[in-house]
C-alpha positions as CSV (number, residue, x, y, z in Angstrom):
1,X,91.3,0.6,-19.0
2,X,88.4,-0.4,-21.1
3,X,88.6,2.0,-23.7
4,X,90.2,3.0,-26.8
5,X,90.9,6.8,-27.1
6,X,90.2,9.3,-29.9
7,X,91.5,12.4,-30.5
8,X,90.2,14.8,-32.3
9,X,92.8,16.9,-34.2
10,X,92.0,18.1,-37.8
11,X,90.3,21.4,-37.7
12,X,91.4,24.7,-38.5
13,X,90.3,28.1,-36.3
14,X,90.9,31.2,-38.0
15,X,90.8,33.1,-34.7
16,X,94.2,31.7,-34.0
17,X,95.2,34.0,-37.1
18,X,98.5,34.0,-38.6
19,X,99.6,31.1,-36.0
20,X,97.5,28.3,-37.8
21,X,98.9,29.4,-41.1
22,X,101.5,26.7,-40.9
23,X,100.8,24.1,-38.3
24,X,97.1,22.4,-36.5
25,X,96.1,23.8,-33.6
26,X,97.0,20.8,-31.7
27,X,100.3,21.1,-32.9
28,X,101.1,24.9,-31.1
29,X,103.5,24.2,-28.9
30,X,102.7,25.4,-25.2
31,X,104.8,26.2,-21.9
32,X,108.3,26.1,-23.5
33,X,108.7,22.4,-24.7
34,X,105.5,20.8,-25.3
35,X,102.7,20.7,-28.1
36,X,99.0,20.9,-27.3
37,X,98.2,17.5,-28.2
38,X,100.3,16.1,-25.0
39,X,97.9,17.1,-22.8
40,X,95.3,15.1,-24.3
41,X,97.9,12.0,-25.5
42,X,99.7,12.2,-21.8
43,X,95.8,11.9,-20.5
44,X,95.1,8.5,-22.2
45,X,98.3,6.7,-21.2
46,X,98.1,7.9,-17.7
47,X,94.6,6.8,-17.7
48,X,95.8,3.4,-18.6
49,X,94.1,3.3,-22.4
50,X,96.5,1.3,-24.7
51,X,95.0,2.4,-28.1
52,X,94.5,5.9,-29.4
53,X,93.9,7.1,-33.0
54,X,94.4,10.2,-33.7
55,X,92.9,12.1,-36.5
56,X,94.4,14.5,-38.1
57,X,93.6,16.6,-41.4
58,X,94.5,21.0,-41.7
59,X,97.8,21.6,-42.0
60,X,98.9,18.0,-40.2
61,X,102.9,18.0,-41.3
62,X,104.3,19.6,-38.2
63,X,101.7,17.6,-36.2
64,X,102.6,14.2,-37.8
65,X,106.2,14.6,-37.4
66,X,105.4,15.1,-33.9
67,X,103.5,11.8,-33.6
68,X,106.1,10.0,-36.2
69,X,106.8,7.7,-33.1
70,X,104.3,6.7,-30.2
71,X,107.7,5.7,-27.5
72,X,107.0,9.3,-25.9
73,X,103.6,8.7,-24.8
74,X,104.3,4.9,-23.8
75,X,101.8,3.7,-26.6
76,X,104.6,1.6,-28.1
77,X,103.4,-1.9,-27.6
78,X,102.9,-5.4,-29.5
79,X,98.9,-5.1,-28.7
80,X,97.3,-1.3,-28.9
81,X,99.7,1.8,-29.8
82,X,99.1,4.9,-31.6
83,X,97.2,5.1,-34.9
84,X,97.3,8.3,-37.1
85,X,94.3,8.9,-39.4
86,X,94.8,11.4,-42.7
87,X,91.9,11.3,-44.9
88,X,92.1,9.5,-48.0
89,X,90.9,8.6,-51.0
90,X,89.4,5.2,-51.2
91,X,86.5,3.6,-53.3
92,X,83.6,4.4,-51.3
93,X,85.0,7.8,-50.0
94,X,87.1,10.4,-51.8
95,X,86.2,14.0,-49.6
96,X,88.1,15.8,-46.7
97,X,86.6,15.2,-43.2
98,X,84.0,17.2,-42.9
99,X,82.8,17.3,-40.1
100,X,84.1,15.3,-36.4
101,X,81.6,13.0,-37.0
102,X,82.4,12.2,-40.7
103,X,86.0,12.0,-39.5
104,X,85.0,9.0,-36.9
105,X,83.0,7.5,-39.8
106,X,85.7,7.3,-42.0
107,X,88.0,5.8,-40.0
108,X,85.3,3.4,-39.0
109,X,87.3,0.2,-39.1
110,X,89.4,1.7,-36.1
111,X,86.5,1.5,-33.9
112,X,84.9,-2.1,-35.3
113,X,88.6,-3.6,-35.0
114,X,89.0,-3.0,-31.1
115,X,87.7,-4.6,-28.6
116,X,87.2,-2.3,-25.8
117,X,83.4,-1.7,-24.5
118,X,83.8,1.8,-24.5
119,X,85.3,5.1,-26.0
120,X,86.8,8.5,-24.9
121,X,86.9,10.7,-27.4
122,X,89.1,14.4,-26.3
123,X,90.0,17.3,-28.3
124,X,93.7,18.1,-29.2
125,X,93.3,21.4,-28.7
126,X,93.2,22.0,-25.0
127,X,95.3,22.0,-21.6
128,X,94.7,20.0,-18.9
129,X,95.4,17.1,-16.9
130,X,92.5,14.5,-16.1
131,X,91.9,10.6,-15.2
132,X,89.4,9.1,-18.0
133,X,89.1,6.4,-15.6
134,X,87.2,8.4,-13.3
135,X,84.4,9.8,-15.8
136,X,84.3,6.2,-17.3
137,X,83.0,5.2,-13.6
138,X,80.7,7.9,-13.5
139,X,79.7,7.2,-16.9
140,X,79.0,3.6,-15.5
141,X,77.6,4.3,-12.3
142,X,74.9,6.9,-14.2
143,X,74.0,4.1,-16.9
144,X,74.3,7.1,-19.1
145,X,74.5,6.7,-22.7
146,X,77.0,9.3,-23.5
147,X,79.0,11.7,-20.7
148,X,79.6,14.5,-21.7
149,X,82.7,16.3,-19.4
150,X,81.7,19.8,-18.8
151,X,83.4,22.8,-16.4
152,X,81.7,25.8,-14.6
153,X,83.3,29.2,-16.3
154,X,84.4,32.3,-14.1
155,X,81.4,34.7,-13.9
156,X,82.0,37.6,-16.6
157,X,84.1,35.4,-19.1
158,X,82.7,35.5,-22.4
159,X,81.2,31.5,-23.0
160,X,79.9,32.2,-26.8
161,X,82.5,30.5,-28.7
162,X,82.0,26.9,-26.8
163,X,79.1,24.3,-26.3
164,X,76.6,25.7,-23.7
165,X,74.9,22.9,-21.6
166,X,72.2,22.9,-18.3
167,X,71.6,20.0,-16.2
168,X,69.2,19.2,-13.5
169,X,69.8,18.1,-10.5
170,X,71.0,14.8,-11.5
171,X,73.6,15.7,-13.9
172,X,71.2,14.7,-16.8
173,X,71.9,17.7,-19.7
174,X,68.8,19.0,-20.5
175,X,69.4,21.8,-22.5
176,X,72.6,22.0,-25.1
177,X,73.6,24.6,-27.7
178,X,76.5,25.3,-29.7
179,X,78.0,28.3,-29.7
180,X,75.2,30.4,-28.7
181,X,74.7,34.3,-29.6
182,X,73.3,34.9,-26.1
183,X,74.8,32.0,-23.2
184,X,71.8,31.0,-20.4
185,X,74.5,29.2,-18.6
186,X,77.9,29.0,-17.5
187,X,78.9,25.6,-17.8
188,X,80.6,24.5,-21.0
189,X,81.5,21.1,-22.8
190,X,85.2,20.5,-22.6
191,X,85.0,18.4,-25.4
192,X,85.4,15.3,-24.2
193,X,83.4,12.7,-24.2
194,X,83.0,8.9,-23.3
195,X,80.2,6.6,-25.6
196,X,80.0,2.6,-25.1
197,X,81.6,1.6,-28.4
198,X,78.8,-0.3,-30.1
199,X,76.7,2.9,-29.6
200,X,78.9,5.3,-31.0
201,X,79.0,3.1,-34.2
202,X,75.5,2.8,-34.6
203,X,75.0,6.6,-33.9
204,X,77.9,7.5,-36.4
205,X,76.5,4.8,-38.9
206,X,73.3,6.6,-38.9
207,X,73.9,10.3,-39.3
208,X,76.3,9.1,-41.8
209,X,73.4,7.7,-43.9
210,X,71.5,11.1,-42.9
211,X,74.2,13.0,-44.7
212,X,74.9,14.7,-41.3
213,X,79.0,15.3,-40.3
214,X,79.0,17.2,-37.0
215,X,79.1,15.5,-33.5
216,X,78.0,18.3,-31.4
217,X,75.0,19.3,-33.6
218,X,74.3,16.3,-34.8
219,X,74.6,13.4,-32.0
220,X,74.5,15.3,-28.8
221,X,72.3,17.8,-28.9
222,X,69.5,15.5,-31.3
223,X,69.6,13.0,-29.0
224,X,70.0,14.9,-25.8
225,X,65.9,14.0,-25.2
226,X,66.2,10.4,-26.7
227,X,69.6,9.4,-25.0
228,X,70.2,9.3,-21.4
229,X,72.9,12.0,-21.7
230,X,75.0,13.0,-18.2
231,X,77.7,16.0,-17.5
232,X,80.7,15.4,-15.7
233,X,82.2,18.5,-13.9
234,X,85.8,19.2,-13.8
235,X,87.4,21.0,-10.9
236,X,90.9,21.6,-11.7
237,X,92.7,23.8,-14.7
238,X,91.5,23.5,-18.3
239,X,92.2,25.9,-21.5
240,X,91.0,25.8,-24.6
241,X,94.1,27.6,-26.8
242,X,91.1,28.6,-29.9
243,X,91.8,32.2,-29.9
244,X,95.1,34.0,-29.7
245,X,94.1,35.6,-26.6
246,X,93.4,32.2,-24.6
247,X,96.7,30.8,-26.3
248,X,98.8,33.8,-24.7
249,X,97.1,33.3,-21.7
250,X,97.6,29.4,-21.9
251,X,100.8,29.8,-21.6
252,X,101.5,33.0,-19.1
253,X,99.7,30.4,-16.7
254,X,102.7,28.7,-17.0
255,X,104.6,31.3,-15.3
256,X,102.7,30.8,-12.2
257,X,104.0,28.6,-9.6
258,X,101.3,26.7,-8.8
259,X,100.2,25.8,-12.4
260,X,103.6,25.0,-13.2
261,X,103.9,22.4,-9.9
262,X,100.7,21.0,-10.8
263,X,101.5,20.0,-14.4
264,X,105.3,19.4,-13.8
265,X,105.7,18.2,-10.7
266,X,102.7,16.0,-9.2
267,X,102.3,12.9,-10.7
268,X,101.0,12.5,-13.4
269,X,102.9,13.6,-15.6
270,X,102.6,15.0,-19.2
271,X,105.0,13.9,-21.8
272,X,106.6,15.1,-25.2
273,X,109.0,14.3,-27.8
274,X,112.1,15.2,-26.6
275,X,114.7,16.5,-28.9
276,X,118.7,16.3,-28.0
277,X,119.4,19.6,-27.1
278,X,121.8,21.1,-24.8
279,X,120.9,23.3,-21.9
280,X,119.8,27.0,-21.8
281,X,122.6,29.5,-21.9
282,X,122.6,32.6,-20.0
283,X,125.8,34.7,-21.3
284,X,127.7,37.4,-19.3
285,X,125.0,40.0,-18.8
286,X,121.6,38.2,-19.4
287,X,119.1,39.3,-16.9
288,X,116.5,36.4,-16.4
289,X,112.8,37.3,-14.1
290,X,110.0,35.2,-14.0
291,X,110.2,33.7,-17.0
292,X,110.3,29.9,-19.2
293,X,113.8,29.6,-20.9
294,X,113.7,26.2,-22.8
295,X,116.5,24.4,-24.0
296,X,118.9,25.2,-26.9
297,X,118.7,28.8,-26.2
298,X,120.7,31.5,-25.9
299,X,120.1,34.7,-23.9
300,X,122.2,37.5,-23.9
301,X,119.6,40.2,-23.0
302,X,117.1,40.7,-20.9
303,X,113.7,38.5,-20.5
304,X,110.5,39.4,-18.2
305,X,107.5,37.7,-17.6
306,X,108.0,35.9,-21.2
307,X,108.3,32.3,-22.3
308,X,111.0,31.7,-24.6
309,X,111.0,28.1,-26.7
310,X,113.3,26.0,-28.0
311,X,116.0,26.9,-30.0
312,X,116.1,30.6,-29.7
313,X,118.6,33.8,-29.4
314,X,118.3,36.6,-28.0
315,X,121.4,39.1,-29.2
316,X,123.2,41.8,-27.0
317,X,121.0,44.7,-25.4
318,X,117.5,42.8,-26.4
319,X,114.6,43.9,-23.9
320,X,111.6,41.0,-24.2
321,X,108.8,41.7,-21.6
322,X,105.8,40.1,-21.5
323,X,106.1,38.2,-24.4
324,X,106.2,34.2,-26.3
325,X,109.0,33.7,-28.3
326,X,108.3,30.5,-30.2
327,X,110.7,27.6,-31.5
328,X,113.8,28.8,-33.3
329,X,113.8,32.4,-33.8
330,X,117.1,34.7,-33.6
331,X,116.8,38.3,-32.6
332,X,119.4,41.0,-33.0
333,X,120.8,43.1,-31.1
334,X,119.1,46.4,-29.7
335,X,115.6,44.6,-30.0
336,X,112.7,45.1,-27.9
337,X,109.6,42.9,-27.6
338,X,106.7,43.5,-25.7
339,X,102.7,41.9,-25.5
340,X,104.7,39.9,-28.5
341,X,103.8,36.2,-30.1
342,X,107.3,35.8,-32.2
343,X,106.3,33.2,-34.7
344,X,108.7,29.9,-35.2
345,X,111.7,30.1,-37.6
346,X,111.8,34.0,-37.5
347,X,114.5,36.3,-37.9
348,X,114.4,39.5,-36.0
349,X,116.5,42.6,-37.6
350,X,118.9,44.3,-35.0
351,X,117.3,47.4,-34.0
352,X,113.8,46.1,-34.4
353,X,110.6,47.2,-32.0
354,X,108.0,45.0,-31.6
355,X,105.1,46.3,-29.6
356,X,101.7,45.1,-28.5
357,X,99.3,47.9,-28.0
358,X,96.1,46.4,-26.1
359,X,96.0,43.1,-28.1
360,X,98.4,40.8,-28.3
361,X,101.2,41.8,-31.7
362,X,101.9,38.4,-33.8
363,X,105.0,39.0,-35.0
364,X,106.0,37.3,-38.2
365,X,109.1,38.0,-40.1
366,X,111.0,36.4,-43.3
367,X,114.2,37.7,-43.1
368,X,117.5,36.4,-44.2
369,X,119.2,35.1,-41.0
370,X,121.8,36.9,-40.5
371,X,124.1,39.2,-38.6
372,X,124.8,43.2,-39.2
């Protein structure tokens, strides 16, 4: 393909609560054995891109360890591969990124290295599978400056926390604000984007000079009468994971058949680190319904309508309905979970109840690991 790919991975969302205390939001793992940020990387190698950088910044440990090696994602060649971006301190520069924009210009080099006419920039922070190829043609075919991909919401579902766009009849945006207090439209960015390269450095080159950081407010929307800007609807399943609520529901989807064959079994496919575990276990008496058990785990209770991640047990007589149960997490016996998010790493006293009452309970507990 003839583009490079950036992802966009370094902010923090305090509407994710106590889950982005210790990890980017691109980093939460979804449906069982993947992170966030697969969707977006498993997007650019399908799509044929050979170079990606990713930037990363909040809480970026868990995240880099995840990207420590680019074999996964098929990025591991002599030409292109799989650049990971940390802010630092240099001579001209010494401040976090503070803003997506700033973050592009200080990586700047990345972009005045390559070679590729064009760039897809994507967000690390959403599910969905998509050809780039196909909005780069569009993008092509329009002779648009920047395209911006967009997606028609559900009547009724609340739009205020994303980018709110309206086009004419030709696609063209005409109207775009962020985050709006009231919504006159439907259709949201998805936050991705595809910019001829040359233009994208000129445009970050300037606001820089401006003293201006953000993309959004900054690039699309100022220029959205200046620049022949174009939306580009998607069809199929996207989620955006921002809030705890969407993140839940991110991954209940999961549970569905038809999401799960669309992601998991027609081609292409999405791909993650895999770690050398062993199988699931189901001991004598574990009663299994509807539900993601991934591997490493151990179940001797009962699991409904849950998805259960990597590494965990469940102890005699547990009752989990309805619930996520994230990487490594023991929970003793006589436990009951329900409308539950189990942080990674807990420990769950025997005897424990954990219940959701409307919104969704995060559950978070240090305790010792061990067994009464």
């Amino acid at each position: 393909m003839r583009a490079i790919g950036i992802i966009l991975a370094g902010g923090n969302n305090h509407r994710m609560k106590e889950l982005s205390q210790k990890r980017a939001i691109a980093a939460m793992p979804i449906a069982g054995s993947y992170r966030s940020i697969d969707f977006a990387l498993s997007n650019m190698t399908n799509s044929r891109i050979q170079r990606v950088g990713v930037f990363t910044q909040y809480n970026a440990r868990s995240l880099n360890e995840h990207l420590s090696s680019s074999k996964w994602w098929d990025f591991g060649r002599k030409q292109g591969g799989l650049s990971v971006f940390t802010p630092t301190v240099t001579n001209e520069n010494s401040s976090w990124y503070r803003g997506t924009a700033d973050a592009i210009y200080q990586n700047l080099d990345f972009l005045k290295e390559s070679h590729e006419p064009y760039v897809v920039i994507a967000s690390g922070d959403c599910v969905y599978k998509m050809d780039y190829n196909k909005v780069l043609e569009y993008h092509i075919a329009k002779k648009a400056d920047i395209t911006v991909v967009c997606k028609d919401m559900p009547a009724g579902e609340n739009v205020d926390r994303y980018g709110i766009l309206r086009m004419n009849e030709e696609s063209r945006i005409q109207d775009f604000e962020e985050k709006p207090i009231v919504a006159n439209s439907n259709t949201i960015s998805c936050g991705i984007y595809v910019i001829r390269r040359r233009q994208l450095i000129e445009l970050i080159e300037k606001t820089a000079e401006e003293g201006q950081f953000d993309f959004v407010k900054d690039i699309l929307i100022r220029y959205k009468n200046l620049k022949r800007i174009y939306g580009y609807k998607m069809q199929d399943y996207w989620k955006n994971i921002a809030t705890v609520e969407d993140y839940f529901n991110a991954n209940m989807d999961f549970l569905k058949p038809d999401i799960r064959d669309y992601f998991f079994r027609q081609y292409p496919d999405i791909y993650s680190k895999v770690d050398d575990l062993p199988p699931a276990k189901y001991n004598v008496g574990a009663k299994i319904r509807n539900s993601l058990i991934s591997s490493g785990s151990i179940i001797n209770g009962v699991v409904e309508d849950s998805v259960i991640f990597k590494d965990v047990f469940v102890g005699n007589n547990c009752t989990i309905k309805n619930s996520i149960i994230l990487n490594d997490v023991y929970i003793g016996d006589n436990t009951y979970i329900e409308n539950c998010i189990v942080e990674s790493h807990d420990t769950i006293r025997a005897n424990s109840y954990h219940k959701g009452e409307g919104d969704i309970k995060i559950v978070v507990e240090k305790n010792d690991r061990f067994v009464i």
